[in-house]
C-alpha positions in Angstrom: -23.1 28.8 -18.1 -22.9 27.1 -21.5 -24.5 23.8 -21.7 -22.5 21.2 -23.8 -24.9 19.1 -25.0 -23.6 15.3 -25.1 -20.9 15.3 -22.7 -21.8 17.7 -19.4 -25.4 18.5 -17.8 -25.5 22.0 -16.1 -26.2 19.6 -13.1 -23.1 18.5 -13.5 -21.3 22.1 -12.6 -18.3 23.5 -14.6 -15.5 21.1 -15.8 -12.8 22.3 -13.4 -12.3 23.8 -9.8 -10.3 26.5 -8.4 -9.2 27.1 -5.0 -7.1 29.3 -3.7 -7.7 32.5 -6.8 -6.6 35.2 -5.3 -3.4 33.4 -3.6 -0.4 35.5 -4.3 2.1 33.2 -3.7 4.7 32.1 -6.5 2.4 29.3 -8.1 -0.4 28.7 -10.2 -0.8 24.9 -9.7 -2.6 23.0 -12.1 -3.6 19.2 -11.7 -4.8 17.5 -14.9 -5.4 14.4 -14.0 -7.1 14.4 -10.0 -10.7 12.9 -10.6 -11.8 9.4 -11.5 -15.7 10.5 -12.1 -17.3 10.5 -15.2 -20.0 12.8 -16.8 -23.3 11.3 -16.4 -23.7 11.0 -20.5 -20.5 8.4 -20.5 -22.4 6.2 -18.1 -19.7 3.3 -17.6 -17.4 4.1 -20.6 -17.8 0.2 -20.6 -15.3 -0.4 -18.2 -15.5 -2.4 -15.3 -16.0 -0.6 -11.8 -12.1 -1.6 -11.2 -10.6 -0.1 -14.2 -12.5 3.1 -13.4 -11.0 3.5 -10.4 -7.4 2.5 -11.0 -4.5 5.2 -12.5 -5.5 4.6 -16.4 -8.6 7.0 -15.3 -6.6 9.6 -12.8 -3.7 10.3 -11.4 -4.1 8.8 -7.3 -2.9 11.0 -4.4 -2.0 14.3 -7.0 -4.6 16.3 -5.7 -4.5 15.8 -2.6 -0.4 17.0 -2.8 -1.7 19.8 -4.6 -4.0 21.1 -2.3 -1.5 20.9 0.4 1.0 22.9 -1.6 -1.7 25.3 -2.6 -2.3 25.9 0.9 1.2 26.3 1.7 2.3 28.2 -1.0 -0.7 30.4 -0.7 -0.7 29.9 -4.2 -3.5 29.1 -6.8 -5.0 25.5 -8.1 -7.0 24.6 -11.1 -8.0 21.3 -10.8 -10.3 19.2 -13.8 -13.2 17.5 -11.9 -13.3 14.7 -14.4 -11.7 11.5 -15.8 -8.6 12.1 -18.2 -10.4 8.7 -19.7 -13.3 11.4 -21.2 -10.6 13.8 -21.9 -7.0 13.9 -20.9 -6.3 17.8 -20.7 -2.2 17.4 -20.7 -2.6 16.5 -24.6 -3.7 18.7 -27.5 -7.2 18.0 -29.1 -5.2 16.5 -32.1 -3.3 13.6 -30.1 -4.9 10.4 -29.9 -4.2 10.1 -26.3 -6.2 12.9 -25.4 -9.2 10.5 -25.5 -7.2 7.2 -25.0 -8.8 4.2 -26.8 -6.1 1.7 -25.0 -5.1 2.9 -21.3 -1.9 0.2 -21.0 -3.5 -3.0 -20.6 -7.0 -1.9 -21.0 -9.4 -0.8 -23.9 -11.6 1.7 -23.3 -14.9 0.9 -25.3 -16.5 4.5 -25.3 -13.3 5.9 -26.7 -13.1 3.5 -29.7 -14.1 4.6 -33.4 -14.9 8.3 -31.8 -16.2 10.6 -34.8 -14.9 14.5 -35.2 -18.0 15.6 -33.9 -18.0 13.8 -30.8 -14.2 14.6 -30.5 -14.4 18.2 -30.4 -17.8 17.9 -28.3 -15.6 16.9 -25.4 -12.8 19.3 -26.4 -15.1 21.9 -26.1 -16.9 20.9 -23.2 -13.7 20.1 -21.1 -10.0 21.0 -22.7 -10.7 24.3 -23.5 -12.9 25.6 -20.3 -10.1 24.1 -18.1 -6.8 25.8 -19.7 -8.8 28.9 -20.8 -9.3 29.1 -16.3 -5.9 28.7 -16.3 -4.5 31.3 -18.9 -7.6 33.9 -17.5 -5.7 32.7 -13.9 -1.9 34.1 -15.4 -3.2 36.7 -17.5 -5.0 38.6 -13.9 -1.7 37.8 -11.9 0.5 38.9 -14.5 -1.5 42.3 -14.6 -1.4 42.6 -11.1 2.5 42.4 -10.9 2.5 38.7 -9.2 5.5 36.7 -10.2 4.3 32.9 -11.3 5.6 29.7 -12.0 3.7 27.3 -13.0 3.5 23.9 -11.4 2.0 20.6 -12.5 1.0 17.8 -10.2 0.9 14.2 -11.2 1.4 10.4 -10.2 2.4 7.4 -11.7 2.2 3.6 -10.8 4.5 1.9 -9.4 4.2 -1.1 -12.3 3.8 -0.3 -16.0 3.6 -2.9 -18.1 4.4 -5.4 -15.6 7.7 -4.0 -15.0 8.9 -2.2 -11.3 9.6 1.5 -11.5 12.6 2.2 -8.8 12.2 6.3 -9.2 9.9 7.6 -6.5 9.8 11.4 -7.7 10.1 12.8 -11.3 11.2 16.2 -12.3 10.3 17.0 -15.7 10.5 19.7 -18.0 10.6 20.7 -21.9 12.7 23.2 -23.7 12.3 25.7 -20.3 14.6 23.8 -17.0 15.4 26.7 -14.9 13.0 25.6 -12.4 13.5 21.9 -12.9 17.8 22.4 -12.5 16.8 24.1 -9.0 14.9 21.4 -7.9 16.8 18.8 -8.9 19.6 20.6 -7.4 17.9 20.8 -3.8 17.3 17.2 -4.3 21.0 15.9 -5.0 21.5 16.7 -0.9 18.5 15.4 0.3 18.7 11.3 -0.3 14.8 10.3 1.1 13.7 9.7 -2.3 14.7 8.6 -6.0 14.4 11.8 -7.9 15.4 12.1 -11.8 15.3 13.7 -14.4 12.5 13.6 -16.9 11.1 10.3 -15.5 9.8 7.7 -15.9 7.9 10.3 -19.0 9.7 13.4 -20.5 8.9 15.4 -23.4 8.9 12.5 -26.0 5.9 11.4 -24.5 3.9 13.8 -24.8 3.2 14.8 -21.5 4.4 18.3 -20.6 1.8 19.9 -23.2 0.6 22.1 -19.8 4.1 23.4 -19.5 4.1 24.9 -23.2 1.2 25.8 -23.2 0.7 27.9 -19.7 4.5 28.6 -19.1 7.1 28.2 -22.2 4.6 30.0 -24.4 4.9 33.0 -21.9 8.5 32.9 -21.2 7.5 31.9 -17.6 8.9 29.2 -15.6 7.2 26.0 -15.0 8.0 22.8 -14.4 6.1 19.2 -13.7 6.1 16.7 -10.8 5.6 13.2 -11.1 5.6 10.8 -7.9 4.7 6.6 -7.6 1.0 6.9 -6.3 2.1 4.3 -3.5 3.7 6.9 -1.8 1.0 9.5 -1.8 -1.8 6.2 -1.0 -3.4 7.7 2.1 -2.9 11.0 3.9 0.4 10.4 6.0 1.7 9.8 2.9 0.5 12.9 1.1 1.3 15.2 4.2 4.7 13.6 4.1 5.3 14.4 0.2 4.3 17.4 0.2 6.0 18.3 2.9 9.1 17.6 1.1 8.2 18.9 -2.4 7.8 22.2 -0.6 10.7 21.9 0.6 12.5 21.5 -2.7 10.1 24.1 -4.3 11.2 26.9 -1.7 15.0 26.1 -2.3 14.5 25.9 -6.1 12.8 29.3 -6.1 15.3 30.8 -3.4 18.0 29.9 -5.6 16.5 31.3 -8.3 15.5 34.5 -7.2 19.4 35.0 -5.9 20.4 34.4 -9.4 18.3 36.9 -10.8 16.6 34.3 -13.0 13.0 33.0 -11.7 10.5 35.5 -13.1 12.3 36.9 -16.0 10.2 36.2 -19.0 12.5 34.5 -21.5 10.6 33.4 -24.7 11.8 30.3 -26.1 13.7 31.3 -29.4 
């Protein structure tokens, strides 16, 4: 295992988890954001033991969904096993975001005035191992003859800024929407939650970079779901959501599938 000298000890294990690799379901999940913990080289980042632990370091609840639909789905998960705040690995090495100096209402003292060197130091040691698991993850199923979609798992507060989001579950996607339009389909008859489109981020934000990347780059489809962490807070909540994401997945990929359209590979033009 390489050692990245700076950022990760061997101690420290490899950047990202997998469970589920040989699931043959539909899915290869992937869930950027679900740690708060930080390499033992970043000590505190200089942020107070609060701010460490709220959303601005990880997305709350998304893993836990994701394992549950993993299980479910009998379908792969690649998960990073650190803090978005050392490396956020839904943004490209060249966005500023990917190693945020201001989280919303907090600075992030580590982050500030970072060199190239120490820039592509954590690139290296944790962008490109986690979506190099991923693409090694497609690349074996798509030899094998699986059919994949790929699925991204987040969560989002329910204040931004101060100001009250009312949608409860986003369903975003980029220039690719099959699987999205399915979804949001099965979710126009089913009135439990606030889904929409695209929100409360979409592609002018920057955040389906994982979608491009794993699925519109490979003509696959994929999509991204984003739900208010107070509704995914402890594990009633999480069975619950998951239970209904499923739900919509299994219609949106039914409906699909009869229209001839889930796993053909259309390249983006």
């Amino acid at each position: 295992m390489r050692k990245w000298e700076g950022v990760l000890s061997p101690e420290e294990g490899e950047p990202f988890g997998v469970e589920l690799g040989e699931g043959r379901g539909p899915f290869v999940i992937v869930c950027e954001h679900a740690s708060f913990t930080l390499p033992q080289s970043m000590g505190d980042m200089g942020l107070s033991e609060e701010a460490r632990r709220s959303h601005i370091a990880w997305d709350p609840g998304a893993l836990a969904v994701a394992r549950r639909l993993s299980a479910g789905f009998d379908s792969p998960l690649v998960f990073q096993r650190f803090s978005r705040l050392v490396y956020d690995c839904n943004r490209p090495p060249e966005s500023p975001a990917a190693m945020p100096a201001k989280s919303e209402v907090y600075a992030v003292p580590a982050n500030e005035n970072l060199g190239g060197e120490a820039r592509l130091a954590r690139t290296d040691a944790l962008y490109r191992p986690f979506h190099t698991a991923v693409s090694r993850l497609i690349d074996r199923r798509t030899a094998a003859g699986l059919p994949t979609s790929v699925l991204t798992v987040h969560s989002f507060t329910p204040v931004y800024f101060g100001v009250p989001r009312a949608v409860e579950v986003g369903i975003l996607h980029d220039a690719d929407s099959r699987l999205a339009d399915a979804m949001l389909s099965a979710a126009s008859a089913d009135k439990r939650y606030i889904v929409r489109r695209n929100e409360p981020y979409g592609p002018a934000d920057g955040v389906t970079h994982s979608l491009i990347l794993h699925g519109i780059s490979r003509g696959i489809p994929n999509v991204m779901i984003e739900v208010r962490n107070d509704l995914v807070a402890d594990q009633a909540g999480q069975e619950v959501m998951a239970g209904y994401l499923s739900e919509l997945l299994a219609q949106a990929i039914g409906s699909q599938v009869n229209n001839n359209k889930t796993f053909v590979n259309v390249r983006s033009q």
